[in-house]
N, C-alpha and C positions, 0 to 999 in steps of 0.2 A: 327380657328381650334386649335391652338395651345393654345389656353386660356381654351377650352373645357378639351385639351388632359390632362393639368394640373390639372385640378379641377377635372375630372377623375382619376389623382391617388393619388392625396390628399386624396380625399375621400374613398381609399381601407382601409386610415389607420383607425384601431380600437379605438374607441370611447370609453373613461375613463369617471370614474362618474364625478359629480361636483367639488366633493370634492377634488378630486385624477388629475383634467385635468388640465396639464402643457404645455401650448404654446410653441413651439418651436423660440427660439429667433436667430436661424440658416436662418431659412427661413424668418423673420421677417426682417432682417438687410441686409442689402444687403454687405455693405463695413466693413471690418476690419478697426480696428483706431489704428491710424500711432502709431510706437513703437520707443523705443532707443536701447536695448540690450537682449541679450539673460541673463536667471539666471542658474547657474549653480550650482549647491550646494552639496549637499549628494547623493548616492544611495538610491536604491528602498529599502524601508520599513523605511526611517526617516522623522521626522515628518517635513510638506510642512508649508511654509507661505501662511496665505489668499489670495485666489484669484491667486491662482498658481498651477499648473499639471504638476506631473514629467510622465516622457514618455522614456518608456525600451526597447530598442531591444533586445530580448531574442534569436529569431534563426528563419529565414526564414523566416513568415509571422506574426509569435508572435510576441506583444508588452502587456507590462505591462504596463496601464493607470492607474495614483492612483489620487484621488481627494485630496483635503485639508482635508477634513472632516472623510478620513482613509478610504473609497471607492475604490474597483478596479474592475480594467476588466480585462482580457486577451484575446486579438486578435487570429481567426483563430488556436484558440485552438486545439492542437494536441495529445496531453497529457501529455507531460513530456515538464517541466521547465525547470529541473536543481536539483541538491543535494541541497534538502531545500524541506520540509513538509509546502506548501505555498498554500493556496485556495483560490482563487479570490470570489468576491463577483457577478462577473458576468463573464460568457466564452463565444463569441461566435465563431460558426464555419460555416463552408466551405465545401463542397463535391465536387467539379472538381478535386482535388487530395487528397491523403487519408492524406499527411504533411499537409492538412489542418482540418482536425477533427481527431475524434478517436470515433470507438466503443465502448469502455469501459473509456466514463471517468469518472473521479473521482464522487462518488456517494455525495460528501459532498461540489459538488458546488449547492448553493442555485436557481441557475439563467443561465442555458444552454439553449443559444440560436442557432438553427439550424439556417443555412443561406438560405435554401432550402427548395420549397414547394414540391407539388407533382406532379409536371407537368404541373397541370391543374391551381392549384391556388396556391398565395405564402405565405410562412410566415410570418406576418406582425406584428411586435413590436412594443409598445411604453411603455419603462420599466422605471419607478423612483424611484430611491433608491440613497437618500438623498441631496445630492447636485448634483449627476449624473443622467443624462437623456440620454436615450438610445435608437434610435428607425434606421430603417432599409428601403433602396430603395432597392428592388428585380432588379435582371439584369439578363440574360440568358446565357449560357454556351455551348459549341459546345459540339455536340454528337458525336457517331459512323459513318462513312460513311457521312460527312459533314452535317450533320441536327442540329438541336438546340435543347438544354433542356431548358424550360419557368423555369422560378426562380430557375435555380440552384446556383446562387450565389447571395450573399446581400454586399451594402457598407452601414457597420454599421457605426453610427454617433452617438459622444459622446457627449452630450453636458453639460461642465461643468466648473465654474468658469467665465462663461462669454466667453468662447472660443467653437469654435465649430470646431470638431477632427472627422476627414473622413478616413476609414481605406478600401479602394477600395478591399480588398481581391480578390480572381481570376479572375478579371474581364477578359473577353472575348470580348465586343465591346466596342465603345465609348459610354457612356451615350444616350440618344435620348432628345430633351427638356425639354419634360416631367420628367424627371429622372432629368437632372441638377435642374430645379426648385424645385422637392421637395428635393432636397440634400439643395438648398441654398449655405450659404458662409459657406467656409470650411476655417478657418486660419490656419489650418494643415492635412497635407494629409500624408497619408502611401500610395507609389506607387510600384507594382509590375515593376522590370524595366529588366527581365529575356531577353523581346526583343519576346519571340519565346511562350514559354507554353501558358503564358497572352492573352494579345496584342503586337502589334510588338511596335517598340520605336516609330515611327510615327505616331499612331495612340496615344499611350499612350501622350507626348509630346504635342498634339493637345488637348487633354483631359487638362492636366495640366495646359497648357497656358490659357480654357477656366476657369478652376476654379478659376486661379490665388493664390492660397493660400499662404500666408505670408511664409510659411513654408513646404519644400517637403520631405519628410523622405522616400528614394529608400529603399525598399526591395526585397525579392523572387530574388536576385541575386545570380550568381553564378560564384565565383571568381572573378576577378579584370577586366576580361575582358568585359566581360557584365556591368559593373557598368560601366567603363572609357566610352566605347561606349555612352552611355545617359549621361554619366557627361559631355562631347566632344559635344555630339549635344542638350543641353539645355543649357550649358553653355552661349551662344550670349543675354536667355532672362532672366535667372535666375541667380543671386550670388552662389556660390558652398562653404560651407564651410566642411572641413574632422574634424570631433574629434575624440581625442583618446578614449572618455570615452562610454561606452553604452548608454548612458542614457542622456536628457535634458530636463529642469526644463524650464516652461514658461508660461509666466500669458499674458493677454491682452494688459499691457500695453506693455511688451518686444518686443512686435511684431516687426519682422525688417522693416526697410521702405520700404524695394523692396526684393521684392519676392526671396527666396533663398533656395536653397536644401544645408540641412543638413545630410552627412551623418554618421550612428554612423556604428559603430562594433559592429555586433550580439557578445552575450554574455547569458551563461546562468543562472539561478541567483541562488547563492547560500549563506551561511551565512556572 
């Protein structure tokens, strides 16, 4: 059954011409390969070494993804960055909370992605633009009066440089099989770790341990209380490292040996 449930939602995703059809090497690989260091180098908008992706926490569920090749994304797009005239090459967003989209965004992004179908059916991606690949597993979101919304939320997957970057946005339950398999191996994940809006940290935590991702970047927190709490109870499986800086630089080979949450300080980005 469980071989059925996956080829059932592999097959939701939308079919690219020949010319244009880019295999996903996320789902393809199952293990990340062993690393030595983390790279740390400049802020967002200088120019990256090959085969390397800097990654920004901008504020609450936002992150600035930039390829080598001068590519971006922003995460759970809200609409304001920061003091800076800065337009991503791709936005996607969110509706369980409104900090996660925006009515009115910027009309000169080329590539806005809803995270949300219509109840019935969801919206399903698969975007390529240049050395980034972009594509989406629907997950469902609590209603009113304890019922479910079908695809109200998506964990978009970046996939680029050879790394494959999982941004869970407001997730509401654990994954189901189905849903971890077409995620595949995630060497980086952005985790809602709030405890309470999301998932709670137990369920969240369970999630994580099954991904296993080289790399765990906490967001949707709020204040030091909520963080400590998940850095406290994941700490026994995961490395904890705090930086000062927003932002970290990391190519495949950097990957840490053992699984570690990195966390940075939201920042908004400016010149």
């Amino acid at each position: 059954m469980f071989r059925f449930a996956v080829l059932g939602l592999l097959l939701q995703l939308p079919s690219l011409s020949a010319a244009q059809e880019r295999q996903s090497h996320c789902i393809a690989i199952a293990d990340a390969a062993p690393g030595i260091s983390y790279v740390q180098n400049a802020s967002w908008g200088q120019p990256l070494e090959n085969y390397t992706v800097r990654l920004s926490y901008i504020d609450h569920s936002m992150f600035l993804i930039e390829a080598p090749d001068g590519g971006t994304a922003v995460t759970d797009y809200n609409g304001f960055l920061g003091s800076v005239d800065f337009v991503p090459d791709v936005a996607t967003m969110n509706r369980a909370h409104s900090s996660h989209w925006t009515i009115s965004p910027d009309p000169r992004i080329p590539n806005l992605l809803e995270g949300w179908g219509d109840g019935v059916s969801p919206n399903l991606y698969q975007l390529e633009l240049g050395e980034m690949y972009v594509r989406n597993v629907p997950t469902d979101i609590r209603s009113g009066f304890g019922g479910a919304e079908k695809y109200g939320n998506s964990i978009f997957v970046f996939e680029v440089a050879g790394l494959c970057i999982g941004h869970l946005g407001h997730l509401h339950h654990e994954p189901d099989d189905a849903q971890y398999a077409a995620l595949g191996r995630l060497d980086v994940v952005m985790a809602a770790v709030d405890g309470g809006l999301t998932v709670d940290l137990a369920t969240m935590e369970r999630t994580l341990d099954r991904l296993r991702s080289s790399i765990v970047i906490p967001m949707h927190w709020f204040g030091r209380g909520s963080l400590d709490r998940f850095i406290g109870d994941i700490s026994d499986s995961f490395d904890v490292e705090e930086r000062q800086e927003s932002f970290i630089e990391v190519s495949l080979r950097s990957l840490p040996d053992r699984p570690t949450v990195v966390v940075l300080p939201p920042l908004f980005l400016s010149e």
